[in-house]
Backbone bond lengths (Angstrom), bond angles and torsions (degrees), N, CA, C in turn:
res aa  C-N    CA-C-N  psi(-1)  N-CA   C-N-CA  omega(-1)  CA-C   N-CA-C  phi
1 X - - - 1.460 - - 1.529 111.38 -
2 X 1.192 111.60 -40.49 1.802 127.67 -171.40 1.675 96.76 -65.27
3 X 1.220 100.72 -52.47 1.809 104.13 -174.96 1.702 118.33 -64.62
4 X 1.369 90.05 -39.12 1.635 100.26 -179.62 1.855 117.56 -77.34
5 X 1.103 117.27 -14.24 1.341 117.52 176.49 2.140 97.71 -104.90
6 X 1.301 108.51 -26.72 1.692 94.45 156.06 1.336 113.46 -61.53
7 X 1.188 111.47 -43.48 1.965 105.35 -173.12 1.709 98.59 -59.75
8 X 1.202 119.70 -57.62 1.541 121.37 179.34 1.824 110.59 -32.98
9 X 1.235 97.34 -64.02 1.877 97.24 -168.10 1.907 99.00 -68.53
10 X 1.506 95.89 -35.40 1.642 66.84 -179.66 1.406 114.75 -86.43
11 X 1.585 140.95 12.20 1.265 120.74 135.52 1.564 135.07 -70.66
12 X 1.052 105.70 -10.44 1.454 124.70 176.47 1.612 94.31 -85.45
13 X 1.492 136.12 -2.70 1.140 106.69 -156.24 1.540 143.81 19.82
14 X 1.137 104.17 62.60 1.305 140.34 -160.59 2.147 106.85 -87.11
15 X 1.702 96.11 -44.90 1.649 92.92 168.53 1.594 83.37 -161.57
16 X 1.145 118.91 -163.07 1.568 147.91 139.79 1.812 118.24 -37.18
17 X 0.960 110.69 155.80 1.586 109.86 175.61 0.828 118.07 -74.69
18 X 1.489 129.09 -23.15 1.616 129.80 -177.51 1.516 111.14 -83.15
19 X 1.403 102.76 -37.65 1.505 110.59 178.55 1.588 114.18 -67.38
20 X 1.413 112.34 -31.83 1.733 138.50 -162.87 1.597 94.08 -70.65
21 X 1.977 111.25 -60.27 1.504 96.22 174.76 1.475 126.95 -69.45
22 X 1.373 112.57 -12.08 1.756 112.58 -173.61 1.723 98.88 -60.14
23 X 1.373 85.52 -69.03 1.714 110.93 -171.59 1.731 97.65 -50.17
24 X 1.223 137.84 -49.28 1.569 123.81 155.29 1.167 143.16 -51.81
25 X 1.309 132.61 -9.46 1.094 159.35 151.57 1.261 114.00 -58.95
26 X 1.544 113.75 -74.80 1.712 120.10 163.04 1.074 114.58 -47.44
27 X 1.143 139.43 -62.49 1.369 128.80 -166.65 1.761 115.65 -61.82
28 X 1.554 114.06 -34.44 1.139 127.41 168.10 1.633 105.23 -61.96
29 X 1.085 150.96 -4.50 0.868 161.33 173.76 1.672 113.74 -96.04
30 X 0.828 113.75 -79.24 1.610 126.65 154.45 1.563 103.36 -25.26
31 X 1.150 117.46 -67.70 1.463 110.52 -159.69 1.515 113.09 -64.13
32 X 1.296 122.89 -45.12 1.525 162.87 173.45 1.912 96.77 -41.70
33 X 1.812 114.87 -64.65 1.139 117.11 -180.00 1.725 111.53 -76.47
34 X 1.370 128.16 -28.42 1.464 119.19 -162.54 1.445 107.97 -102.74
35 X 1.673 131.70 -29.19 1.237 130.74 -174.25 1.121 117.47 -113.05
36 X 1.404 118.56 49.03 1.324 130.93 -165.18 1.752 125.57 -51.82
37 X 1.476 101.67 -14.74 1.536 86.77 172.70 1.323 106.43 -139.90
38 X 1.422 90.91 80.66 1.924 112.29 -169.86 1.970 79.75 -133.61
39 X 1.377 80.34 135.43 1.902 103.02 170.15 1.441 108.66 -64.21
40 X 1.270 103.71 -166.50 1.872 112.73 179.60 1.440 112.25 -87.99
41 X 1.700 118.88 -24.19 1.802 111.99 174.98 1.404 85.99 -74.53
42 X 1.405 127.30 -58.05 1.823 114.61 -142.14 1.571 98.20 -89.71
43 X 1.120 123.95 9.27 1.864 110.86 154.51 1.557 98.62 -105.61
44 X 1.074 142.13 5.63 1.124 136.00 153.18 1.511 115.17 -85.56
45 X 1.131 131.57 -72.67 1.848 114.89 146.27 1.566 119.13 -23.48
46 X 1.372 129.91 -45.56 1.382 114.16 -176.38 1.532 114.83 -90.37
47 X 1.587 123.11 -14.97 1.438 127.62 122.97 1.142 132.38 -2.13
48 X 1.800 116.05 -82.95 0.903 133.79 -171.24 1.432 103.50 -68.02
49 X 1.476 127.64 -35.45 1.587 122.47 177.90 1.038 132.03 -58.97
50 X 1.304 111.00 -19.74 1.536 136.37 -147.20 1.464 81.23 -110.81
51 X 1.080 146.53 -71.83 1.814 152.12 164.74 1.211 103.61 -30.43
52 X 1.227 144.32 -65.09 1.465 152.56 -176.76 2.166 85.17 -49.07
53 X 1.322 90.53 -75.17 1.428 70.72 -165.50 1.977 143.97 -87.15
54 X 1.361 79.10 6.54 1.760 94.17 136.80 1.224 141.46 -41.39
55 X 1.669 94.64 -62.12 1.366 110.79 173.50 1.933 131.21 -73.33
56 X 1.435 91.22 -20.33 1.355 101.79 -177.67 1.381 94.81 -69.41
57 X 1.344 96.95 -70.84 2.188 108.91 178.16 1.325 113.69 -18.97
58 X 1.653 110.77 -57.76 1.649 119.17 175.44 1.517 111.32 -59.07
59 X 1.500 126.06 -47.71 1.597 117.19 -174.63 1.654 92.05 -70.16
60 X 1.103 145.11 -17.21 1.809 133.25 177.91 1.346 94.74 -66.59
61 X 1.597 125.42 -54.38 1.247 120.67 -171.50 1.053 140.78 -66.51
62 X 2.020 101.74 -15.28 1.439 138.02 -163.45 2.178 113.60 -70.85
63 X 0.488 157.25 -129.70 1.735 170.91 158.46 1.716 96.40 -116.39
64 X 1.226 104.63 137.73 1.352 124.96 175.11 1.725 98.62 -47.96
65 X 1.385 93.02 -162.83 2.035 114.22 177.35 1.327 126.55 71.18
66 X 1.219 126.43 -73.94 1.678 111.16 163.96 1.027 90.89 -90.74
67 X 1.264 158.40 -61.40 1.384 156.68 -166.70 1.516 126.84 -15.35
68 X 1.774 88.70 -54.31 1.478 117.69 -179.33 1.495 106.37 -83.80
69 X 0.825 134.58 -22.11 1.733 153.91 145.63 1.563 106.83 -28.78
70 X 0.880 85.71 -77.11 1.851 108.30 -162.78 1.610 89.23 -58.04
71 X 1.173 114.59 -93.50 1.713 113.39 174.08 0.987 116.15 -16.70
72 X 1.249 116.55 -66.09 1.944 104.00 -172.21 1.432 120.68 -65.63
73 X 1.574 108.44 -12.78 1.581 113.00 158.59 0.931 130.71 -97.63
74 X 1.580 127.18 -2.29 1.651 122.72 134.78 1.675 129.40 -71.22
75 X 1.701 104.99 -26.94 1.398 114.41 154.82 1.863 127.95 -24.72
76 X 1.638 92.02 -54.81 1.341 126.20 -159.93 1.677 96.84 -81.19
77 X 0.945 97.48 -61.80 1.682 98.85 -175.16 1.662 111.99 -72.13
78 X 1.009 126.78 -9.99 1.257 130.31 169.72 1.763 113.12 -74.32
79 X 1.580 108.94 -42.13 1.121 119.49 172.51 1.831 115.46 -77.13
80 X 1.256 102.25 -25.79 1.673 87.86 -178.02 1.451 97.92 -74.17
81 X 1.708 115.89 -55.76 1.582 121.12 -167.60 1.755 109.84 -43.78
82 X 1.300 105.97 -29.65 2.013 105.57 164.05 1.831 108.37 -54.40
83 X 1.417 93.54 -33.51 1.847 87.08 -153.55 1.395 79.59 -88.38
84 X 0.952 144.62 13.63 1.427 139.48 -166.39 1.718 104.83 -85.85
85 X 1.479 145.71 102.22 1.462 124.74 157.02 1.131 131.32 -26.88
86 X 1.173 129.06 -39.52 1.578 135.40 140.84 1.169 115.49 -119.30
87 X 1.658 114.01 128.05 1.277 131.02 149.64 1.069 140.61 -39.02
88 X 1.508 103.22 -54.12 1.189 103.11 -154.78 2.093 102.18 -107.80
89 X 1.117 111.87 -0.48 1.501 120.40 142.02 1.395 127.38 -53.18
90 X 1.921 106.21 -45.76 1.035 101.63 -163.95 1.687 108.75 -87.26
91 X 1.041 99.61 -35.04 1.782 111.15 165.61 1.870 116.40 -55.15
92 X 1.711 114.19 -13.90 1.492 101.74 175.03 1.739 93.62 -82.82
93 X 1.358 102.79 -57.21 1.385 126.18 -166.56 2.079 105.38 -39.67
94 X 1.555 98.85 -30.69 1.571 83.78 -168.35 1.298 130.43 -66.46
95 X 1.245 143.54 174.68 1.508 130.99 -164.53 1.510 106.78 -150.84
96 X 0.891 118.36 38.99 1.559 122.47 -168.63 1.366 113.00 -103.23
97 X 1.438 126.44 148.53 1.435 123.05 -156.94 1.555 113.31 -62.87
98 X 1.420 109.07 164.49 1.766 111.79 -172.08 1.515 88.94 -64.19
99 X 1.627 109.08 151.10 1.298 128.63 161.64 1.525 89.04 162.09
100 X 1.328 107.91 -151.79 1.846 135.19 -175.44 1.357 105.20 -59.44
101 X 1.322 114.94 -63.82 1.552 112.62 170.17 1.506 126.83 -34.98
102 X 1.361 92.76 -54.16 2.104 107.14 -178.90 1.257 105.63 -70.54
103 X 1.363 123.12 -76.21 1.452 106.01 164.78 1.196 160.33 -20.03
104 X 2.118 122.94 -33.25 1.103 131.83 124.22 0.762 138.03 -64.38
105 X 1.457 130.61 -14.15 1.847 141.20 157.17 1.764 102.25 -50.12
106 X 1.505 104.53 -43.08 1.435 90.68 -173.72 1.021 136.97 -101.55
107 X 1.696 101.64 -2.77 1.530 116.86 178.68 2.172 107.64 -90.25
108 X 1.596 99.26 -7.18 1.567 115.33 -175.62 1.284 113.23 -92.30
109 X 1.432 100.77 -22.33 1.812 123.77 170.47 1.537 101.17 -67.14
110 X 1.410 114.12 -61.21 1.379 96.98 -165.69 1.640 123.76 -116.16
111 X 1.876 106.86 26.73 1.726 87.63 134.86 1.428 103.06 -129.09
112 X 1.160 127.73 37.50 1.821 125.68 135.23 1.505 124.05 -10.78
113 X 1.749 73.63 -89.29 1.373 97.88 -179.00 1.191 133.95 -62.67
114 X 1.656 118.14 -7.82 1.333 141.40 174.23 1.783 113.18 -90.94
115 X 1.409 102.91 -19.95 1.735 127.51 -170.48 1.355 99.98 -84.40
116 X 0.922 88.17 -55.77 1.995 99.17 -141.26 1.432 141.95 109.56
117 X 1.087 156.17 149.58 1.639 137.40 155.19 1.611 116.32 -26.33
118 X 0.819 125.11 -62.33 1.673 127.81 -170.04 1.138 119.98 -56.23
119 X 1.857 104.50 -51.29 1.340 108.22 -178.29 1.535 105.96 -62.26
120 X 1.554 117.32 -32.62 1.544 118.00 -166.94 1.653 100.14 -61.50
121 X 1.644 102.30 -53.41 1.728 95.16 -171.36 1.324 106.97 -61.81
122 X 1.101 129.02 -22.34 1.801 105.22 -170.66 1.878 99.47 -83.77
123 X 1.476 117.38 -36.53 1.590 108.30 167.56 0.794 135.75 -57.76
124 X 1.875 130.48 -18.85 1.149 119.97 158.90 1.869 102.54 -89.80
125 X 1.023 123.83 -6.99 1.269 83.58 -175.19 1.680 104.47 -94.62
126 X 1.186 101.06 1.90 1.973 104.63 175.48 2.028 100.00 -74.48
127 X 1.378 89.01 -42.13 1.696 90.99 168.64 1.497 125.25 -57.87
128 X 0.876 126.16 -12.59 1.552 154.51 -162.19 1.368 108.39 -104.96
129 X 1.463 122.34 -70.94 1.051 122.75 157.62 1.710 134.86 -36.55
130 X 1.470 89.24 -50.08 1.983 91.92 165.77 1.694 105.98 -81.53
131 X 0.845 138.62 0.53 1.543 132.37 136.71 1.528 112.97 -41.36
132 X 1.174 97.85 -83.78 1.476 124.67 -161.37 1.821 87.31 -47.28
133 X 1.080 123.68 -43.45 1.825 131.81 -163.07 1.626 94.87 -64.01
134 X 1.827 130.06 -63.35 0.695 130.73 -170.58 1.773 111.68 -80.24
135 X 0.904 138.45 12.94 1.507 146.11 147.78 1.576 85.94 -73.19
136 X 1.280 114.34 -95.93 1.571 106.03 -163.29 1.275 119.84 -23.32
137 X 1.462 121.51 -58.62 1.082 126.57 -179.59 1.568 116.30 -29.99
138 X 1.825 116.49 -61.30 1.533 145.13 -156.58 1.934 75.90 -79.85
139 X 1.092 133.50 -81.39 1.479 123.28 -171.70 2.081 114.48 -15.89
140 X 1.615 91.46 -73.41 1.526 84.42 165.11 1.712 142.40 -54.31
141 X 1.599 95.29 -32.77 1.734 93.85 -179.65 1.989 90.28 -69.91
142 X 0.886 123.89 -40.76 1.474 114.74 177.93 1.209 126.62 -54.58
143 X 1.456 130.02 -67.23 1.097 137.86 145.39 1.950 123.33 -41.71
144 X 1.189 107.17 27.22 1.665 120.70 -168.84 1.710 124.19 8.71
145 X 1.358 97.35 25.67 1.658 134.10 175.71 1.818 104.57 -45.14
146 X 0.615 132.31 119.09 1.488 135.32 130.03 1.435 134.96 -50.94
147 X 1.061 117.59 108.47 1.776 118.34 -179.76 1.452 106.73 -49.82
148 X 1.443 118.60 168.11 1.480 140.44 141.58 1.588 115.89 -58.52
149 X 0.998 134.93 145.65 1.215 110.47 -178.33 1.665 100.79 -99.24
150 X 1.382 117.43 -5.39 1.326 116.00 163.87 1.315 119.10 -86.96
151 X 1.518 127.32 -14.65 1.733 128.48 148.89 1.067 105.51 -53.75
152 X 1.535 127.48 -57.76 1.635 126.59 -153.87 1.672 108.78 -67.58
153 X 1.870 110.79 -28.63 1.175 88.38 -167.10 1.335 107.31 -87.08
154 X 1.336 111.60 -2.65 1.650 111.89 177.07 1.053 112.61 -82.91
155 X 1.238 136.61 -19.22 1.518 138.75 -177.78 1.943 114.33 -88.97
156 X 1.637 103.65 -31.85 1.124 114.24 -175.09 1.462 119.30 -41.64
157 X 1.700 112.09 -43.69 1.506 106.46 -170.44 2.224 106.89 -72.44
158 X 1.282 87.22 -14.67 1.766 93.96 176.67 1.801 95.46 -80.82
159 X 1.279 89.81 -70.44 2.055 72.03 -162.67 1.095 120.36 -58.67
160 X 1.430 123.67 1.64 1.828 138.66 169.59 1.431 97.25 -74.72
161 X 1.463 133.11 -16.16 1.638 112.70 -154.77 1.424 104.54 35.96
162 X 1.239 122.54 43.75 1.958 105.66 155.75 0.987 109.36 -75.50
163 X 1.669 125.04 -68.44 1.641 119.41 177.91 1.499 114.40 -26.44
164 X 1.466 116.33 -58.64 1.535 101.12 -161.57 1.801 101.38 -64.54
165 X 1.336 128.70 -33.91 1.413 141.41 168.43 1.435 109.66 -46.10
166 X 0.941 97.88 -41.97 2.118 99.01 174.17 1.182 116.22 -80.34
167 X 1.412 100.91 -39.49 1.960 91.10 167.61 1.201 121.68 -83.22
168 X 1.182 115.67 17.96 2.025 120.36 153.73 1.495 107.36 -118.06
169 X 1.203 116.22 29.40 1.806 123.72 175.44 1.706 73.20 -94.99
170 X 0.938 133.40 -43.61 1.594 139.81 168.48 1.566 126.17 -5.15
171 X 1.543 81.67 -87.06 1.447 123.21 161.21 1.524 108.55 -35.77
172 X 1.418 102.98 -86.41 1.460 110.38 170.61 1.213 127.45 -7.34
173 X 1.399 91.27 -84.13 1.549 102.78 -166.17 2.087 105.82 -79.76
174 X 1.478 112.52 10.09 1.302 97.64 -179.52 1.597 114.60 69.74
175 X 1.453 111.59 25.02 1.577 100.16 175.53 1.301 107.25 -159.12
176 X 1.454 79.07 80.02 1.952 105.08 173.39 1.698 108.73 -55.19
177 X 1.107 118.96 133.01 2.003 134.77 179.20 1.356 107.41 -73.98
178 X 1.322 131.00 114.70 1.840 124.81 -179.45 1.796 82.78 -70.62
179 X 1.377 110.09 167.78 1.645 123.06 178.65 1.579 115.30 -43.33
180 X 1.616 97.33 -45.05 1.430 98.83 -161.43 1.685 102.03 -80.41
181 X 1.489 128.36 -32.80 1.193 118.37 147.34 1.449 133.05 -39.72
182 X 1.247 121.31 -67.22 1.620 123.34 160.54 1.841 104.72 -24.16
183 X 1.315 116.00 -69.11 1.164 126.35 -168.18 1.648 114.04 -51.80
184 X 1.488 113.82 -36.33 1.134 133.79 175.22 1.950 106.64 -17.67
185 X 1.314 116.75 135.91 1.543 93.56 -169.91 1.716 120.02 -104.90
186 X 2.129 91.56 7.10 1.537 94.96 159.81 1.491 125.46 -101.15
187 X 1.532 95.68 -5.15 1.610 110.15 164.81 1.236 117.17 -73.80
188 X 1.689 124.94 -27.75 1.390 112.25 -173.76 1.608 92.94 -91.31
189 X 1.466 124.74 -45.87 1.385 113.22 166.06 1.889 127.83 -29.63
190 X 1.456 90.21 -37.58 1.905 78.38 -175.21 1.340 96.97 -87.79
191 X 1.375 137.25 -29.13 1.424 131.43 167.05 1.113 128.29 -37.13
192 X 1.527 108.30 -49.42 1.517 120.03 167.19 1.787 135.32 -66.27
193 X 1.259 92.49 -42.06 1.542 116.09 155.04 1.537 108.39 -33.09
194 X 1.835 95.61 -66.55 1.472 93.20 -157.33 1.809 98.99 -71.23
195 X 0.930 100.03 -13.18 1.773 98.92 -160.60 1.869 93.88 -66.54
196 X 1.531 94.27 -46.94 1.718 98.56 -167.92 1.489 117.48 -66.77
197 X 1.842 112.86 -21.33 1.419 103.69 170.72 1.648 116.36 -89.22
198 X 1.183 117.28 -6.61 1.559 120.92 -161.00 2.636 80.22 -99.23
199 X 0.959 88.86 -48.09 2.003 92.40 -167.77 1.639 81.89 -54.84
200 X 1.547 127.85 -77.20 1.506 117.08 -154.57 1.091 97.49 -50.63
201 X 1.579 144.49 -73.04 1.095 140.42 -164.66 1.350 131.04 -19.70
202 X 1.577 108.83 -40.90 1.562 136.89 -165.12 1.882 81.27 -77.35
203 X 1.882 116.45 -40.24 1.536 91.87 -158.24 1.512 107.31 -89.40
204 X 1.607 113.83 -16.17 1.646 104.94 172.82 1.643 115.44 -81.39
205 X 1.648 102.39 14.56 1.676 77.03 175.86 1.884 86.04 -123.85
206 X 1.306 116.47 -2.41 1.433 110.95 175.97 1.330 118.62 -111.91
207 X 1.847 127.44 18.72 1.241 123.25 169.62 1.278 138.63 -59.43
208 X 1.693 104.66 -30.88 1.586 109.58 178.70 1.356 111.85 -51.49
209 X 1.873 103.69 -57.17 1.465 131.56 -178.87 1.449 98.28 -29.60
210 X 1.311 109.73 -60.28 1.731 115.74 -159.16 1.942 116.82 -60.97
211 X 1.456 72.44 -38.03 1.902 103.39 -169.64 1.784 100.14 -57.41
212 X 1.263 111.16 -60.71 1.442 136.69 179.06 1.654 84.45 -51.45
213 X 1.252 136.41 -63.16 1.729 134.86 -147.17 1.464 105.06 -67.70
214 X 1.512 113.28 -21.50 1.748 117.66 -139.19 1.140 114.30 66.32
215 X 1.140 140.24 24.99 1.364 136.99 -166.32 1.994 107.11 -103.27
216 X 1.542 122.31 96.87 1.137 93.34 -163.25 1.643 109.91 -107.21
217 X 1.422 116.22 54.50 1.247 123.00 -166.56 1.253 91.59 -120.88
218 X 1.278 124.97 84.22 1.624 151.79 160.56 1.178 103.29 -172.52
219 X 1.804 100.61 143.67 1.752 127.08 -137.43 1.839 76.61 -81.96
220 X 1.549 146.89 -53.57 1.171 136.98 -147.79 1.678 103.60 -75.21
221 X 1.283 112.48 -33.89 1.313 118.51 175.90 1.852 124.15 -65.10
222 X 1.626 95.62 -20.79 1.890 96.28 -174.52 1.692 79.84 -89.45
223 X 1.417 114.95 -55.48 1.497 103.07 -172.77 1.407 129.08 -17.07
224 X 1.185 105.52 -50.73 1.590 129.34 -176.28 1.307 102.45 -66.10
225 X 1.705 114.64 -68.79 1.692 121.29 -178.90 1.651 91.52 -40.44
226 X 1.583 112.65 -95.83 1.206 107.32 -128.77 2.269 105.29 -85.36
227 X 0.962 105.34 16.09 1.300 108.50 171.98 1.274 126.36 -101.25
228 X 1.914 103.37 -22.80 1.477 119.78 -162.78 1.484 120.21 47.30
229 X 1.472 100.33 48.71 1.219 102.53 150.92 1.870 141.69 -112.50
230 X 1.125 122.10 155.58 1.842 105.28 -156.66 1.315 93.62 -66.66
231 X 1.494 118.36 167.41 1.608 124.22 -166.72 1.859 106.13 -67.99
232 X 1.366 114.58 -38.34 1.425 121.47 -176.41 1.432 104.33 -62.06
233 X 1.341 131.58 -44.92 1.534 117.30 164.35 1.443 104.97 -69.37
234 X 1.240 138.31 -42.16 1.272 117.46 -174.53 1.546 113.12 -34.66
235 X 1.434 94.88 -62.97 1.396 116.64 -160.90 1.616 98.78 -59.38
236 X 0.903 139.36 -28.25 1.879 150.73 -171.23 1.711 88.99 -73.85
237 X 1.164 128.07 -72.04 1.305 135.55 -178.57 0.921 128.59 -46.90
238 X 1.723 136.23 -22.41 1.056 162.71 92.21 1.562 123.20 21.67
239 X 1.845 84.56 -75.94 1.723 95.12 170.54 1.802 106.39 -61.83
240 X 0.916 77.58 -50.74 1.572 81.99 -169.87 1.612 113.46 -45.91
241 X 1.255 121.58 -53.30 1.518 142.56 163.70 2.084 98.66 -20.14
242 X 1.445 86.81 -75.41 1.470 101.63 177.08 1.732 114.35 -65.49
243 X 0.869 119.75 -34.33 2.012 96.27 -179.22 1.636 95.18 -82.98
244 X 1.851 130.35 -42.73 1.578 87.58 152.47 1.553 151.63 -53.60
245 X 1.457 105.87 -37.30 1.544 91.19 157.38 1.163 115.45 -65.99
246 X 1.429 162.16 -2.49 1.449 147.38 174.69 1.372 93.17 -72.77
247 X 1.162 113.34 -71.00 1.728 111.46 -170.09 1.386 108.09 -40.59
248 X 1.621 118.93 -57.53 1.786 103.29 -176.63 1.803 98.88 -71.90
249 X 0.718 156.23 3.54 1.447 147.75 129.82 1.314 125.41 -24.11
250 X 1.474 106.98 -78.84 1.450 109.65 146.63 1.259 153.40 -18.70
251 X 1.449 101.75 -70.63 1.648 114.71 164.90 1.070 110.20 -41.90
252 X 1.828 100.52 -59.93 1.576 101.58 -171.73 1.474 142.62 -43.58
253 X 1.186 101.96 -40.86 1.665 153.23 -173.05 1.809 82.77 -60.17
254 X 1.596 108.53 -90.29 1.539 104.00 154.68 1.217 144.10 31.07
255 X 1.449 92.30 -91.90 1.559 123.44 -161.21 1.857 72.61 -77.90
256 X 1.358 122.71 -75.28 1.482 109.17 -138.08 1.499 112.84 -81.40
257 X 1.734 111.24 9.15 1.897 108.32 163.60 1.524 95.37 -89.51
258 X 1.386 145.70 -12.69 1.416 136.98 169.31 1.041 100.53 -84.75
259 X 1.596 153.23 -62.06 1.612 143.55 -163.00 1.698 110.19 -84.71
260 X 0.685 110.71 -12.67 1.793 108.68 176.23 1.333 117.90 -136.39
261 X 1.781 88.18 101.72 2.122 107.81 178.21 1.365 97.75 -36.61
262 X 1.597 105.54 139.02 1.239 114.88 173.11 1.256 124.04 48.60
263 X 1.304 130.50 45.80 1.106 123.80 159.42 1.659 106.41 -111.20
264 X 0.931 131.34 15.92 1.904 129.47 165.30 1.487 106.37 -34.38
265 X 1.288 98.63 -87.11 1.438 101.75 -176.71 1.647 120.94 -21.27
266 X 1.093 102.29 -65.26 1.424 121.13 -172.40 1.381 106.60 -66.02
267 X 1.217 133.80 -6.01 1.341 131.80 179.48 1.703 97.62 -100.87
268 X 1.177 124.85 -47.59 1.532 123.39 -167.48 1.642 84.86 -70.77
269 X 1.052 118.49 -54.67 1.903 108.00 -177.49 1.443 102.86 -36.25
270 X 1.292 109.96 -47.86 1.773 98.25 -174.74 1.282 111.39 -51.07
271 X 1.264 104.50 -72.28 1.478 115.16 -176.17 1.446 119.21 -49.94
272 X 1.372 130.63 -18.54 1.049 120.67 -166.10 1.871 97.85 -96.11
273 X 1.266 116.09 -3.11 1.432 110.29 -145.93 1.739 78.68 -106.89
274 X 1.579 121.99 -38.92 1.046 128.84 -157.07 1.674 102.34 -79.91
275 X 1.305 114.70 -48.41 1.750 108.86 144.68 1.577 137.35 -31.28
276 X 1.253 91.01 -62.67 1.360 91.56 174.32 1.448 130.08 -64.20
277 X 1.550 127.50 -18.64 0.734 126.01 165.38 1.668 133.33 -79.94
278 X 1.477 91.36 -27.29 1.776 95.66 -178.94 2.189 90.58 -73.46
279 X 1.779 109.51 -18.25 1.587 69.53 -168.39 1.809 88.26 -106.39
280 X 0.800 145.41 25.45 1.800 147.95 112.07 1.278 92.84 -8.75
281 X 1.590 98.93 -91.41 1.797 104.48 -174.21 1.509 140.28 -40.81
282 X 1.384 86.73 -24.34 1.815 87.96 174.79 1.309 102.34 -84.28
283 X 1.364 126.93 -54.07 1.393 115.26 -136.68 1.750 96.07 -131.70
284 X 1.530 132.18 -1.49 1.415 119.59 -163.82 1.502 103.89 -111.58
285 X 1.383 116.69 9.17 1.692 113.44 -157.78 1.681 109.30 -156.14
286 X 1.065 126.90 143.09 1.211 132.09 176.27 1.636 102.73 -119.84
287 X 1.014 129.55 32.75 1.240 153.70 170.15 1.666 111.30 -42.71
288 X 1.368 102.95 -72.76 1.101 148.50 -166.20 2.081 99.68 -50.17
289 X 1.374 105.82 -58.37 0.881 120.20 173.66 1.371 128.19 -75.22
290 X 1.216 125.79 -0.79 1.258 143.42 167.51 1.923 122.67 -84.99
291 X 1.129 104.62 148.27 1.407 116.41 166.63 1.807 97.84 -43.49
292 X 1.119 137.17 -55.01 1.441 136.76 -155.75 0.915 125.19 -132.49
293 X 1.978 94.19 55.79 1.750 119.79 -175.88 1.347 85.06 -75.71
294 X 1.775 101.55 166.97 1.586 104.23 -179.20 1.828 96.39 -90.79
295 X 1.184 92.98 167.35 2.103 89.33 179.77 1.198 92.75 -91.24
């Protein structure tokens, strides 16, 4: 899987070969621990997603110039393919050179048709949304701004890409949401849940990283700013933050495999994806510790 989604980015010219197997490796990892009951094509598609958006995360983190290039022309095409009557036509049909653009053209091609229309419009526009999250984000590190910590936590499940990550718990598990399911208001509750324990998680094991960057868009780091508290309680409060959301995770999870036929599946996908990722973070990635941890 690791080798076969390197061959992918490096036809996409996506990075270098050395960079192509790192970033394949991780993501093969990622995909392997969070979407656990996805076959061998759709962890190879959710592979490849997970690589695609590695790399995007890293060019946000990267020096402006082509960087800022490239992004604002996956920006662009993300927003027309919304205005598009069909998506996922217009994403086979496109022809535009390998990079970010081509690469989601082809990974949008082939779970479309496995999605549906609906599921497609709400994934790009969750993709859209973590756009719009990581602009904000790059506005403040520029402007050497400090968040709200009531902006940050609203923005968090966008600049996490969890949403778009939950709507391929989908995929995965084979149990795409009709609208009025999606809409459901204990379905968007456990979505959010899971989004808020899997996003903090990412910031108590990536604060140093951030701290070291100037970067103060991690939940342990505003703690400290705007509460004045020392970083070791931050970081305690944190945990704490997260094993209460696990428990309403749970419940939630709960409540909505008893009130909504057939939703089992789709509930252990949550949970299993939202696990797997906090233990990604501990133990599958050196990410964190790098110049071009994801935020």
């Amino acid at each position: 899987m690791a080798a076969d989604c390197a061959r992918w980015l490096e036809a996409h010219r996506l990075a270098d070969s050395r960079a192509c197997g790192e970033v394949g490796r991780l993501s093969a990892s990622y995909a392997y621990r969070c979407w656990t009951a996805a076959g061998a094509d759709e962890l190879l598609v959710l592979t490849e997603w997970c690589a695609l958006s590695l790399l995007v995360d890293d060019a946000l983190d990267g020096p402006g110039g082509r960087a800022d290039q490239l992004l604002g022309a996956y920006a662009e095409h993300l927003v027309s393919l919304g205005r598009s009557a069909c998506q996922v036509e217009a994403a086979q049909q496109a022809c535009g050179p390998s990079g970010f653009v081509a690469a989601f053209d082809d990974l949008l091609a082939r779970l479309g048709p496995r999605m549906g229309p609906e599921w497609v419009r709400r994934f790009l526009r969750h993709c859209l949304l973590s756009l719009e999250a990581f602009g904000w984000e790059a506005g403040n590190r520029a402007e050497a701004r400090w968040p709200s910590l009531a902006s940050y936590l609203a923005n968090r499940p966008h600049s996490s890409a969890s949403l778009v990550n939950l709507d391929l718990v989908e995929y995965a598990a084979g149990t795409p949401l009709t609208p009025d399911q999606a809409a459901h208001e204990e379905v968007v509750a456990l979505r959010r849940l899971a989004a808020d324990c899997t996003a903090w998680h990412n910031d108590l094991v990536s604060w140093p990283k951030e701290r070291a960057q100037g970067d103060p868009h991690n939940l342990v780091l505003l703690l400290a700013h705007h509460e004045l508290m020392p970083l070791p309680r931050a970081e305690e409060e944190v945990r704490l933050r997260i094993s209460g959301r696990l428990a309403e995770l749970h419940c939630a999870a709960d409540r909505l495999a008893r009130s909504v036929p057939g939703a089992e599946a789709y509930v252990e996908a949550v949970r299993a994806w939202a696990h797997g990722l906090m233990t990604w973070h501990n133990v599958a990635t050196n990410r964190f510790e790098s110049p071009h941890a994801p935020a």
